[in-house]
Each structure stands twice: as C-alpha cells, then as structure tokens.
N, C-alpha and C positions, 0 to 999 in steps of 0.2 A: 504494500500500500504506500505510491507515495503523494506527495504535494509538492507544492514549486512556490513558496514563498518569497518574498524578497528581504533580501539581506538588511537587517537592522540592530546588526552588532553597533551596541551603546557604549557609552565611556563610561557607565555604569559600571561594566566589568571590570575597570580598573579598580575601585574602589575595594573590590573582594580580595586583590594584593595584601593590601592590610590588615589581614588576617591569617596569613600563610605564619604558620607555628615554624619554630625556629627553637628547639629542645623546648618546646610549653608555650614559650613567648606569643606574644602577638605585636600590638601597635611597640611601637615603641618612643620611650619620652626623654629630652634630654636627663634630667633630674630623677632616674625613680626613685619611688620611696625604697625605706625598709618593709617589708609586708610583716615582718613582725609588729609593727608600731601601727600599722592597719585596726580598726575597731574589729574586735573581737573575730579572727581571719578563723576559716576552716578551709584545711586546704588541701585539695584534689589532683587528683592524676588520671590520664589514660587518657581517650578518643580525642579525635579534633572535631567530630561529628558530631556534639553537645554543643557546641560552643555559641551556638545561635539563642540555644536553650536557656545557658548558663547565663547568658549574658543580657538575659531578660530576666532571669530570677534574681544574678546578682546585682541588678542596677534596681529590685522591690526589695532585697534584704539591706542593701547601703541605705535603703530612705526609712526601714522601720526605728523604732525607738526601744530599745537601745540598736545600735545600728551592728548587722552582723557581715563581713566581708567574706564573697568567696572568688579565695586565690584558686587558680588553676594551671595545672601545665599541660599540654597535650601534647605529646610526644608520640602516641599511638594506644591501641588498644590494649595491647598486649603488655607491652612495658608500662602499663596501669598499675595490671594484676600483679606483675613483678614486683614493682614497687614495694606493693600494700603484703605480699608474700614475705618477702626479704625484710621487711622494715628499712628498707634503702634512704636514706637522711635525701629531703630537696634541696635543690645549689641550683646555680645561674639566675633565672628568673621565670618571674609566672604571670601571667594575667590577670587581674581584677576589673571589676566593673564600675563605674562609677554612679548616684543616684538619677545621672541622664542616660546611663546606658552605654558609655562611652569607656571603651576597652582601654587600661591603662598599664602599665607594669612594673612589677616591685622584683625587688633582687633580693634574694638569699643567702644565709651564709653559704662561703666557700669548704667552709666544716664543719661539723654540728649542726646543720639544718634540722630546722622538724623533718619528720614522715608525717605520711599522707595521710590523714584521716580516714580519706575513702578511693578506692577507684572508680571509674565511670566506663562504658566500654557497650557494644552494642552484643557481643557476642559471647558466651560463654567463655569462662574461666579456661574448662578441658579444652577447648579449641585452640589455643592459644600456643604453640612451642614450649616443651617442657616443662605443660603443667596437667601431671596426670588426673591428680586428686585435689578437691578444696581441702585443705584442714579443718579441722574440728573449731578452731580458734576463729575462724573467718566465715561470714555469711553474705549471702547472694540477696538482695533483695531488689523486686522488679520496678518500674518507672512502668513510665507510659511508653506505645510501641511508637518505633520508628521506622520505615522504610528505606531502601537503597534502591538506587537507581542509576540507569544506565542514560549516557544524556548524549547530545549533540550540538552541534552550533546553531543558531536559529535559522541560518542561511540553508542548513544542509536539507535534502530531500527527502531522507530517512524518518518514520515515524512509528515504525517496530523493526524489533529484533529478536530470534527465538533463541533458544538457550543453547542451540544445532548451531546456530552462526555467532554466539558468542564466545562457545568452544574451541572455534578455529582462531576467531582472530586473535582474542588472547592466549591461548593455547599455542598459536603456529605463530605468529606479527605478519611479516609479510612474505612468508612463505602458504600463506591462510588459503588461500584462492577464495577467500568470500571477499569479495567488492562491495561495496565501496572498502572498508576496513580492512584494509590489506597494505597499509603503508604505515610501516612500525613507527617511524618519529611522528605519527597522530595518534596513537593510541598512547591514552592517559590513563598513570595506574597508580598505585600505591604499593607498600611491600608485605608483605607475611603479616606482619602484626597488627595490619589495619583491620578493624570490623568491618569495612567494607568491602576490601577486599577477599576477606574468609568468608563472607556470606556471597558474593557474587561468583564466587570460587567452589563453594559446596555448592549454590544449584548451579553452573553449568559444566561443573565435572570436572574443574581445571585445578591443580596444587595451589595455593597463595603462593606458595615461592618460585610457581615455574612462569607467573604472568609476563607475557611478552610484550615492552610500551616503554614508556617514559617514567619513572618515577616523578610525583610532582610534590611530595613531602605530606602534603595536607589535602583535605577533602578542600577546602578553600583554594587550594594550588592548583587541584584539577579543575576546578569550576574555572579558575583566569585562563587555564589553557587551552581548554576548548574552547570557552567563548570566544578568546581570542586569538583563534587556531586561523594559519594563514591559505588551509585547504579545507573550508569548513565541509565540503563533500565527505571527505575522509577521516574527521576527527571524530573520536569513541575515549569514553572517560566513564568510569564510577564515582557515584558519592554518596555522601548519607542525605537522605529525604530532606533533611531543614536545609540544607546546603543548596541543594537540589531547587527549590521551589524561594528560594533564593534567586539563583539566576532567571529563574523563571519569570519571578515576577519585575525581575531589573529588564525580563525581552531578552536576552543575551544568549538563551538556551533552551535548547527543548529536550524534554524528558522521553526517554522511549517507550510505545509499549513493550513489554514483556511476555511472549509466550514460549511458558514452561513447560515442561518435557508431559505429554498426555492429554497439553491443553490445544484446541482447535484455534486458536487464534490469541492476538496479543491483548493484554490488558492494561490501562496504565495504573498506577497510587489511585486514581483520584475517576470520578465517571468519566469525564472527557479530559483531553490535552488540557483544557486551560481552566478545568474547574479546581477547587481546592477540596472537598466535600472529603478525599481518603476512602470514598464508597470502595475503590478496589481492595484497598485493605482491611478494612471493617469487614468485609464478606468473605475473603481470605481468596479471593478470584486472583488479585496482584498475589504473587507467590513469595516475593522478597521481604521478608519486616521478623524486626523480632524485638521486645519491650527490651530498653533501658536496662541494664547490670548496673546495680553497685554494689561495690565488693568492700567493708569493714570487719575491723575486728571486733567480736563478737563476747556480750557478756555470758559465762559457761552456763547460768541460772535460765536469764530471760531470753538468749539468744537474738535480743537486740542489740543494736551498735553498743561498744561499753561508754564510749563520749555521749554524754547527756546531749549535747549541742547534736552531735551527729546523728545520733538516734531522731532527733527533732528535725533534723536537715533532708534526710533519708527518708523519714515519715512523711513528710508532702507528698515526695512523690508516690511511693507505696499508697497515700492515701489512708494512710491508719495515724497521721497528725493533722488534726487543723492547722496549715500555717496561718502569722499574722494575719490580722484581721485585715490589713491594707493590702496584703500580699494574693490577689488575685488567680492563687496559681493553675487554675484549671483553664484561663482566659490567657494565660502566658503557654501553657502546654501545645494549647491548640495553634496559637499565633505564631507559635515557636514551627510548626506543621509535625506535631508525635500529636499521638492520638490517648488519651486518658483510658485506661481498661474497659471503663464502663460504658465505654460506646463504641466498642469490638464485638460484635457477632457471632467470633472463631477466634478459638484460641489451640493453641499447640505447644507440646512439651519440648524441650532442649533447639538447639538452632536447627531452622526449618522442620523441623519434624511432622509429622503428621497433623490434617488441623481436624478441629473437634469443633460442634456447635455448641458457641458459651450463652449463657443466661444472666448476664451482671445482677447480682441481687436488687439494685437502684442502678436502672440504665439512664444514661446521661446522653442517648444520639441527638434528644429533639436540641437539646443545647448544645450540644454538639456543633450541628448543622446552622441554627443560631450564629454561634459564634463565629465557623468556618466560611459560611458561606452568605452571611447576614439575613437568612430569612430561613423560618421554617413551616411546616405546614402543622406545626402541633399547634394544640390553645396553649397560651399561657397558663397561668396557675397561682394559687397563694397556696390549697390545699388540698388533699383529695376528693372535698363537696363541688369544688368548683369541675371536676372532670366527668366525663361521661362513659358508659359501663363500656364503651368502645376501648378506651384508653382511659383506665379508674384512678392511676396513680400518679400524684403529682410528685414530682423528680426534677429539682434543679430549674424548679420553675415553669415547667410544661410536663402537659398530662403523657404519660407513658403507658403502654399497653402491659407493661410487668413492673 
C-alpha cells in the first residue's frame, strides 16, 4: 500500500537533537548544578524511551510543595537493570526537569555517587545480556504500556511493513533485496540493550546484536535521523511510541503499519496514521507494546520499594498511590502517548507473549479517549445514578459498561 505525499521535513526535527543522551545526559547548561543540592532528587537509570514521560512528570513533581526532583540518566535499557543489580555508584551527569518542563543537567560525583533508586526500561529484566534471574532483593513493578515502532520520513512512500521484510532488512542491510530498505547507511538502529531494539528484534526474529544500520545512541537520535535522512525513500528506524508520535506530530515522520507474523495485513498504534486514540494497542491488533518496568530494591516484608519516597514514586505509576493532588498523572501518561492499564483491553505475560482478554476492575477508555483524542462518545458523570443500565458505572468521570 503506498501514497505519494509531498515532502514536508520541518526544522522541527532539529529540535529532537537536544535530546540525544550522551551517558544519561540531555540538554546541556553552561553552569550545572550539583543534583545533590536538587530538592529532594530520586534518581533513575535505564531507557531513553521514558524520557518524554519523565519529563512531564518531573516538571509536576518540581512544582509540588514540598518540591521532589527526578534526576535521570538514560544510557539504555539494559544498563538500567545493571545498574540497580550491581549497586553501581552514578558519575558524569543526568537530566532533570525543570517546573516548565525544561530538560536541564546536574553533575555527579566522580566517586561516591548515589545509586539508582530505580531502573526504568520497557523490557524485561531476563531479556537483557546476563541477566538470568531477578533477585529476591529486587522487584518489577509495571507503568503504563508503551509501544514501539517502526517509522519513516514523511516524504517517503512507504506506509506498512511486515515482520517478513523487516527481517531482511535489518537482518541482511543491504544485502536484504527488500527495497526500498536495502541501503545500510538508512537504516537507523540502536544496540543490544535498547528496549527497542529487543522488542523489535523478538517479533521479527532478528538477534538485538546482529541488527544491520546505523547506530544512533538514542530513541531521540533515531527520530533526527530519519527525519532528516537525505534518501527519505530508503530510511527505516525504531523507537519507542512517545518518541514516535513525537515526530509525528512535529510532521517530520511517519509511523509504519505493522503486520505480524499470522496477521492479514498491517496495523498501526493508533486506528489511523494520524489518529492518537492507541485503539491498535488497547485491542492488542498492533502487536509491538509492552507496560513500563521499574526495577527497585525491595522491602523483604512488604515487597514494596524499601525508599518510602520510591515506593510513592513507583506507586503513581503502578496506580496503587495517589500522586499529589496537582500532579495530574493519568493526563501526563496519556499526553506522554503510554496508555494507563485500565484502558487496555489485552493484556499479556513477559515481552510479547501471548495476549489474553483483560477486564480492568474501573476501566478508564471513555477518559481515555477524552483525553487522547479530545472527544468521546460516553456521558459524563459525577456518579453511578447519573448513568444508564447500558453503561451503569461511573469511572473517571464517564459512565462505563464495567
């Protein structure tokens, strides 16, 4: 299936430069602070593919009262888990946010830095290079899901790709004989330890480590180089979903469908190319996503985070803490483009695994949809009398059928 658009690579894409992690890093300031001397920092490692996330949550925890900062580094997925495994001390520098949302960077001891409170990462622990087993001491706890995706230039003519021809190109480069994607310095990739990578690598059957392309460091690094790839015919990149729909909405990129191996045709995230709605992923039709890891140490009693603060940081997202009352975080989740549990449809054990039809106990789609796509077709609500025996349960402010 193709189209023939016309070329409208923006200088928007430049902008997503400023984000390419550099050992965690992001923007970077003459002056950084100390991130010790940061109000009250919790500080994180692993994916770059949070970072759109993160950066909407920590610019609602620098504005609460008392004010809480989350430093971050993103170095990769894998070297998260290592991290938070090893107790490995942080050095160089890491990211924060600021209460506009504005990426900033603080530096670390050279020795004796903290360790990581938590890791962040899209893909299991065991996936990961040399790591067989979680410990006993350390717990998994899920976020909301995210997506991965395979993208292209806005220019290009391409608008699926099946899991048969993403095999070859990253699998062969340019020995592939799948066209357009058959010219190795277009094809944008990432290494072994990106959750991107390992999940685009587990469904189309390719090693993470044998991927044939460009290394581009960062899910952010792939997004600038395709978009502004100088053969937009022939550029091919992954990234994580908020990345993703990033360029998308700067116009700089298009997202492929996807059809997976038994399926008749391609699918994209979302119902159509340019909706946001996630309907592909909510029904488990898009085959690529998988919720948010975070990996802490764990108390031996409650097997919650043993940091009170973490355990409350962690809690948002798991959904088993009220965050701040200012802290809108089901309205940053979604904005962020990850999808909150309780408005998934299908859910599935370990990366990509088989999908199951789920039941959220308080489904949150009509809000969902609300939020995502600004209009939904449910009633509003204050409480159950205001709904009808069609949809009885008021849920997040509109009546839901469960």
């Amino acid at each position: 299936m193709r189209t023939n658009p016309t070329a409208r690579l923006r200088g928007a894409a430049l902008a997503f430069a400023a984000f390419v992690a550099v050992t965690g890093g992001g923007a970077r300031a003459a002056h950084a602070a100390d991130c010790s001397t940061l109000p009250n920092p919790i500080y994180g490692i692993g994916g770059s593919a949070t970072k759109p996330l993160f950066a909407k949550v920590g610019a609602a925890l620098a504005a609460t009262t008392p004010a809480t900062t989350l430093v971050y580094q993103a170095p990769g997925a894998c070297n998260g888990i290592n991290a938070v495994l090893a107790a490995t001390p942080l050095s160089g520098t890491a990211s924060y946010w600021d209460t506009a949302g504005k990426e900033q960077t603080c530096t670390l001891p050279t020795v004796s830095g903290p360790v990581a409170d938590f890791a962040s990462m899209g893909n299991s622990a065991t996936s990961c290079p040399g790591v067989t087993v979680l410990p006993a001491d350390v717990g998994d706890f899920l976020g909301p899901v995210n997506a991965y995706d395979l993208i292209v230039p806005k220019a290009s003519p391409e608008v699926s790709i099946s899991a048969e021809a993403a095999y070859f190109a990253f699998g062969y480069g340019d020995l592939s004989g799948v066209s357009p994607w058959n010219v190795l310095n277009q094809l944008f990739v990432r290494d072994a330890l990106s959750a991107a990578q390992i999940f685009v690598a587990k469904a189309i059957g390719v090693s993470p480590s044998s991927f044939k392309g460009v290394d581009t460091k960062s899910n952010s690094g792939t997004l600038t180089a395709v978009a502004s790839s100088t053969s937009p015919a022939n550029a091919l990149g992954l990234v994580s979903g908020e990345v993703g729909d990033q360029g998308r909405a700067a116009d700089t990129i298009k997202i492929l469908a996807y059809q997976h191996h038994g399926q008749s045709c391609g699918h994209w995230p979302d119902s159509t190319a340019t909706s946001y709605d996630k309907r592909g992923v909510r029904s488990g039709q898009y085959w690529i996503w998988a919720p948010l890891h975070f990996y802490a140490k764990i108390d031996a009693t409650t097997k919650k985070p043993a940091s009170a603060a973490v355990a409350s940081f962690i809690g948002y997202f798991t959904e088993e803490v009220a965050p701040p009352a200012s802290v809108d975080l089901f309205s940053i989740e979604v904005k962020a483009s990850t999808v909150p549990r309780c408005a998934m449809e299908v859910w599935r054990t370990g990366d990509l695994g088989d999908l199951q039809s789920y039941a959220p106990a308080a489904p949150c789609g009509c809000k969902f949809d609300a939020i995502a796509t600004g209009s939904t077709t449910c009633k509003a609500c204050a409480n159950d009398g205001e709904c009808t025996t069609g949809a009885p349960h008021c849920r997040y402010g509109f009546c839901e059928v469960n």
